[in-house]
C-alpha positions in Angstrom: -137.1 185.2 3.3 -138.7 187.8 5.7 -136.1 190.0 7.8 -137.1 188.2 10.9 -136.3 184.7 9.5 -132.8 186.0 7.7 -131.8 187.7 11.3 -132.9 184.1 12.8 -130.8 182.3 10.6 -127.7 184.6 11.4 -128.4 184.2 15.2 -128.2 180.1 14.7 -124.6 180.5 12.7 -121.9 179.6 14.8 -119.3 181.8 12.9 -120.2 184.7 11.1 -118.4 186.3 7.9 -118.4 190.6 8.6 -116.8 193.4 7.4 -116.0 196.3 10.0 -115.3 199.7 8.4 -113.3 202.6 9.2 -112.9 206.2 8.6 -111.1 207.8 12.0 -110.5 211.6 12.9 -107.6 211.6 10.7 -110.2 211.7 7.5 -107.1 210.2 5.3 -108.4 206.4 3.8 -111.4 203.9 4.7 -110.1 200.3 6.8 -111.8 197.4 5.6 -111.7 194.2 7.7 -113.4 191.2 6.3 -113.8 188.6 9.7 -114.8 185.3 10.7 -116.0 185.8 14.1 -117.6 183.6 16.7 -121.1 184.2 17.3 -120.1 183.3 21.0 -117.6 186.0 21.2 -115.7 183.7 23.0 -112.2 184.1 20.7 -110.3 186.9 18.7 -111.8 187.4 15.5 -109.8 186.2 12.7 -108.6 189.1 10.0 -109.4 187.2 6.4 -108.6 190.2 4.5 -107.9 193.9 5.6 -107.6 196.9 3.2 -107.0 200.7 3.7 -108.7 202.3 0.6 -107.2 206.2 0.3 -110.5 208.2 -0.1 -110.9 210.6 -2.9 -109.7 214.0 -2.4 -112.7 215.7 -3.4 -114.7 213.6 -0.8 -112.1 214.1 1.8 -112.0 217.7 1.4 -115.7 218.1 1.8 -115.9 215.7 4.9 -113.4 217.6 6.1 -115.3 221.2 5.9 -118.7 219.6 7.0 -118.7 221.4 10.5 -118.7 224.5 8.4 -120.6 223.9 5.0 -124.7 222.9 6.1 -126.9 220.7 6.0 -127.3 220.1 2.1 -123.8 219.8 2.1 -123.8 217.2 5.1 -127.1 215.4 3.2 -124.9 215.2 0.1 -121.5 213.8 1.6 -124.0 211.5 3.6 -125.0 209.5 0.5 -122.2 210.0 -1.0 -120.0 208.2 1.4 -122.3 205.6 1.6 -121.8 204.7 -1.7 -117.9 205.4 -1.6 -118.3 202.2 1.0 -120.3 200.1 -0.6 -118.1 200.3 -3.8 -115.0 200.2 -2.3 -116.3 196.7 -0.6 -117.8 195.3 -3.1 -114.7 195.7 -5.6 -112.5 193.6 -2.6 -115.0 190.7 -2.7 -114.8 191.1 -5.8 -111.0 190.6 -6.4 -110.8 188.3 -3.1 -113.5 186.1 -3.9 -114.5 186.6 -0.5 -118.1 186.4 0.5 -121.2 186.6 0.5 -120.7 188.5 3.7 -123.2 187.9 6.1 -123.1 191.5 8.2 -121.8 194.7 7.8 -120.5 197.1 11.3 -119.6 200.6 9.7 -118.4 203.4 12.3 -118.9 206.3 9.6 -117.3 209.5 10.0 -117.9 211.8 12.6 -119.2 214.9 11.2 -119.5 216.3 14.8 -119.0 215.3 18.1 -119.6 217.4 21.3 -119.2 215.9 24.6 -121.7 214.1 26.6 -124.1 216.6 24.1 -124.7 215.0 20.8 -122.5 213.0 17.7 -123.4 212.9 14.5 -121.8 209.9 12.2 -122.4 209.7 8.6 -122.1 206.8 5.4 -125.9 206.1 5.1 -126.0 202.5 5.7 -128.4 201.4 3.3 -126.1 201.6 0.5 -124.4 199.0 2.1 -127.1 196.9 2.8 -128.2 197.2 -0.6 -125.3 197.3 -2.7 -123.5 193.9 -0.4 -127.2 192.4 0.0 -126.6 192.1 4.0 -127.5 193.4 7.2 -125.8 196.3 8.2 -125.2 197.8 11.9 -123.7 201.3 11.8 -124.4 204.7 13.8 -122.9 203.1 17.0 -122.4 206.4 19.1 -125.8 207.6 19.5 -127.3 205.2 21.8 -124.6 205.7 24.3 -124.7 209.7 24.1 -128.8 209.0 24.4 -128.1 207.3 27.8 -125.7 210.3 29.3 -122.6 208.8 27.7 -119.9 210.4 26.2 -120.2 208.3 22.9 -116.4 207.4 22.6 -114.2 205.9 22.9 -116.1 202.4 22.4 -113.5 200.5 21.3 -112.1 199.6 24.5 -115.6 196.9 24.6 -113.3 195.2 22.3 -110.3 195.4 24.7 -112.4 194.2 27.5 -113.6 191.7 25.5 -110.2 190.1 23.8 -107.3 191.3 25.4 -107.1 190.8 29.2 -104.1 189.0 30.4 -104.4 187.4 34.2 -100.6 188.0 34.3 -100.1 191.2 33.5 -102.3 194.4 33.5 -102.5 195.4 30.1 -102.5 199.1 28.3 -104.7 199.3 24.9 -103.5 202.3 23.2 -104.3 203.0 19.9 -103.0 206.1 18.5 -104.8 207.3 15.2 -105.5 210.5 15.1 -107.1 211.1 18.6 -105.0 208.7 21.2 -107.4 206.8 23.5 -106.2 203.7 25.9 -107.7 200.8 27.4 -106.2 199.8 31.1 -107.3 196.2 31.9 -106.5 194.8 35.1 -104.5 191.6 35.6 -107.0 190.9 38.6 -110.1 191.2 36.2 -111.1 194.2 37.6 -113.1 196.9 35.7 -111.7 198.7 32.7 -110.4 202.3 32.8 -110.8 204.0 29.7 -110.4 207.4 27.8 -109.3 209.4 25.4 -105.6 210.1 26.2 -104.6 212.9 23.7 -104.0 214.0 20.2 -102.3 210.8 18.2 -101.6 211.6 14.9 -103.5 214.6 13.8 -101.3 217.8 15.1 -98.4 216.3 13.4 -100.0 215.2 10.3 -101.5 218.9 9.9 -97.9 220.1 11.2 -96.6 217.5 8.2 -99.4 219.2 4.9 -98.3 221.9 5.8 -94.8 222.1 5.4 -95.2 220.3 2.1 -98.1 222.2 0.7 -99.8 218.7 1.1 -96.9 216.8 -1.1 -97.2 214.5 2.3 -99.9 213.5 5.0 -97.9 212.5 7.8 -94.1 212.3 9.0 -93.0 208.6 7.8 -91.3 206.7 10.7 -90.9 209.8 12.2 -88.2 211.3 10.3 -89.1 214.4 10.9 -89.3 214.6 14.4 -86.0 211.9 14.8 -83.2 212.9 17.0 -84.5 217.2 17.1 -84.8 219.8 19.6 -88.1 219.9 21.5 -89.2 223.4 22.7 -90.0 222.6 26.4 -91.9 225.9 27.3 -94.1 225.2 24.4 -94.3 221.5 25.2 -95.7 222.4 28.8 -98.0 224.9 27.2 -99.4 222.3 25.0 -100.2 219.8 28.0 -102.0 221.9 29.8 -104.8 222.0 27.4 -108.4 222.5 29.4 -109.6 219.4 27.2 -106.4 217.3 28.9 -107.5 218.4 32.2 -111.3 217.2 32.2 -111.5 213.8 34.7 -113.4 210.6 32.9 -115.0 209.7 31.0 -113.5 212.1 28.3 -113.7 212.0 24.7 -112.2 214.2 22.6 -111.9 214.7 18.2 -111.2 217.3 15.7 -113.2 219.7 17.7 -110.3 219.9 20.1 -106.9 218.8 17.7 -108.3 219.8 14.5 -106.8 222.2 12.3 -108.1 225.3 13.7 -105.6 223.9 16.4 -102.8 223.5 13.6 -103.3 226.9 13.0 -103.3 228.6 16.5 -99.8 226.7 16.6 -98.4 228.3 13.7 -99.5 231.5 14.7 -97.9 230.9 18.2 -94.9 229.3 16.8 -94.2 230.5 13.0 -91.4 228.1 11.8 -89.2 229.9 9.3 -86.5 227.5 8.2 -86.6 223.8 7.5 -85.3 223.1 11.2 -87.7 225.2 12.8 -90.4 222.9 10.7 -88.8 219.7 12.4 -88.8 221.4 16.1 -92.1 221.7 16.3 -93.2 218.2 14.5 -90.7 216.7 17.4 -92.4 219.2 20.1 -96.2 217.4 18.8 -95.0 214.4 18.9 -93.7 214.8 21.8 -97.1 216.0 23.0 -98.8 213.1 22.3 -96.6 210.8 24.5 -96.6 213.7 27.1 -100.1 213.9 27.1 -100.4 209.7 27.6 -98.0 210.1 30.1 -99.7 212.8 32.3 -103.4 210.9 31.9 -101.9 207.8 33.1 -100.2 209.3 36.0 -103.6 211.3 36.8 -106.3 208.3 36.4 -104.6 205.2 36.1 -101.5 204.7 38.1 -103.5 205.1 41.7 -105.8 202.0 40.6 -103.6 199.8 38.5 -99.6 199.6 37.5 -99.5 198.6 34.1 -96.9 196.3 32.7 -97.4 196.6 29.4 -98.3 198.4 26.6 -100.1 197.1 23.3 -100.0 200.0 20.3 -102.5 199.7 17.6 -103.0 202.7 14.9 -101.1 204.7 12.6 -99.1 205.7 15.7 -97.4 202.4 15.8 -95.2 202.9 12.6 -93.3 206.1 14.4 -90.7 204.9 16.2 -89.8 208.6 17.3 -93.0 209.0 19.0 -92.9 205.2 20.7 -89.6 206.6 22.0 -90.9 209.1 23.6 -93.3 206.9 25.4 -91.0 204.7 26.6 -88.9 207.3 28.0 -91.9 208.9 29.6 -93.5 205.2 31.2 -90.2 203.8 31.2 -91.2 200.7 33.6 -93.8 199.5 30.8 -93.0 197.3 28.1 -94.2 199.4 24.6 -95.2 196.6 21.6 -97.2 196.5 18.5 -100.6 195.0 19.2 -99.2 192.1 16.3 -97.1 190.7 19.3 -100.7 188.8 20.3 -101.7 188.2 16.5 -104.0 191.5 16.2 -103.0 193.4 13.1 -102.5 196.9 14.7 -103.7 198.7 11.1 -106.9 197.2 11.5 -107.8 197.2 15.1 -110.3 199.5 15.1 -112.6 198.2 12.0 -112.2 194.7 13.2 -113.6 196.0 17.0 -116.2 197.7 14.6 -117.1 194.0 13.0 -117.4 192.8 16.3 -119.7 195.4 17.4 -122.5 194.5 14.7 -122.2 191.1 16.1 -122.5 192.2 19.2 -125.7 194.8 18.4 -127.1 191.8 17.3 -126.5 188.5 19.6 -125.7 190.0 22.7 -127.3 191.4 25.5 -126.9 195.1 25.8 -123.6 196.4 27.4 -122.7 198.5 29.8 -120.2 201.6 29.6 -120.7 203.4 32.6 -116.9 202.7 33.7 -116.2 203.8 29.8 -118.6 206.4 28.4 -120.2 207.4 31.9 -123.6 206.1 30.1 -126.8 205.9 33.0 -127.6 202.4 32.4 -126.8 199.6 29.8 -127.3 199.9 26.1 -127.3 198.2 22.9 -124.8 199.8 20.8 -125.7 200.6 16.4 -128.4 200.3 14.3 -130.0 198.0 12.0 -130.1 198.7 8.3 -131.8 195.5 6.1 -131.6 195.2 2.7 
């Protein structure tokens, strides 16, 4: 079968079987999503199987240093990501008896991302291809970035796409570790989309540290739960240049990483166990503050919203939903599972219904989203 004819005969499938993979900003596991979804588009995608797979430390550490290690070092994580993918697939079709799958949308991992300037994902896609025997659209960001877009967030396609409500204006927010949010009007009007915020990533950095990496992240936000948060810093923290910058915005690592982490310890050195659980409160806090403030700045003048659907790691800390609600306190705050969307695997489903997308559809346009100059189609093709 020639490539042409096997792409034919996937664009004549009603339903499609696809895996959408994950690694965010938080660089802590890979999200699997195995999915039937409609070549039409025209319904949610249905979540067969989903899987977080913890990446290997090793691995982790060196994607973590690749801003700062060179290109050989980028080449080699490249490849060897790649292959971290395509085994860690393969062994869940394996046990699931899932497949064969029929297309493959992988995000990567950003190894750099400057604004509106250039992004650089990595996971070289023909390991997927070759090792799963499928088609496989990754490397989504570039296009966009190529037309004068910021690149991310891209998600809220999938937002526009699947969750509108004609009753009530709807708030996407998916807190991993950068917070971004998708405001859909109830009257069908145009999406309003950005990154919001840190998410998760001050206070998971906040959280190794403390531990000497024993743990990754404060657990239903015990941490932070019901402890003092240092106002004065809190304002400090909000008023961050990058939170200040109008749409379209996208922000990573390069803003919230940990050369942030340590800038805060270096402002604010905790020396007992309490001061440790001040300042994770006073993060979280920021991240709700920092929602709050973008939504008052560039959402509430065009749209009220009623409610609020979390997706993300964010969604298991009740601490930091608190703080939302107290901040937006007119807006109902729920899991994105409330509609039947698993909120762990948001994200790498949207990313399975992007390769759908790169391949069916017409190209899209995210000038209300990225600030791109004129449509585009989003990924590229890798064929076994």
């Amino acid at each position: 079968m020639t490539p042409i004819e096997r792409l034919a005969g996937l664009a004549a499938k009603p339903e499609l079987l696809v895996a959408g993979l994950m690694t965010g900003t938080s660089v802590d596991g890979l999200d699997i999503a195995i999915c039937r979804i409609r070549s039409a588009l025209d319904a949610m995608p249905e979540l067969v199987l989903g899987r977080t797979v913890d990446l290997p430390p090793d691995l982790r550490r060196r994607l973590l240093g690749l801003k700062d290690d060179g290109v050989p070092a980028l080449a080699r994580a490249d490849l060897e990501l790649g292959r971290f993918q395509a085994a860690a697939v393969a062994e869940l079709l394996a046990e699931s008896g899932l497949g064969p799958l029929e297309l493959v949308g992988s995000h990567g991992q950003t190894a750099y991302h400057e604004h509106r300037v250039t992004t650089l994902q990595i996971g070289e896609p023909a390991c997927l291809a070759q090792i799963l025997d499928c088609p496989v659209v990754s490397d989504f960001r570039r296009a966009d970035v190529a037309a004068g877009g910021a690149g991310a967030p891209l998600v809220p396609i999938f937002d526009d796409l699947f969750l509108r409500d004609p009753s009530a204006t709807v708030m996407a927010l998916n807190i991993g570790g950068i917070a971004n949010f998708t405001v859909l009007p109830k009257d069908g009007g145009p999406p309003i989309a950005l990154d919001c915020g840190p998410g998760n990533m001050i206070v998971d950095g906040l959280v190794r540290r403390m531990t000497n990496g024993r743990l990754s992240y404060d657990a239903d936000g015990t941490f932070a739960a019901n402890r003092r948060i240092d106002h004065d810093l809190l304002n400090e923290l909000a008023d961050h240049p990058a939170l200040r910058a109008p749409p379209p915005r996208s922000l990573g690592r390069e803003e919230f990483g940990d050369h942030f982490v340590d800038r805060l310890l270096e402002r604010k050195a905790p020396a007992t166990d309490a001061d440790w659980a001040e300042l994770i409160a006073t993060a979280t806090a920021f991240t709700a503050e920092a929602l709050a403030r973008t939504y008052q700045a560039h959402v509430a003048a065009e749209a009220t919203v009623d409610r609020i659907l979390v997706s993300g790691g964010g969604v298991h800390n009740p601490t930091l939903l608190r703080a939302i609600e107290l901040r937006l306190p007119d807006i109902s705050v729920v899991s994105t599972s409330a509609i039947g969307l698993d909120p762990d695997f948001k994200e790498a489903i949207a990313f399975a219904s992007f390769a759908v997308l790169g391949l069916i559809a017409p190209p899209i346009d995210t000038t209300r989203i990225t600030g791109a100059k004129y449509p585009v189609r989003l990924g590229r093709l890798t064929l076994p």
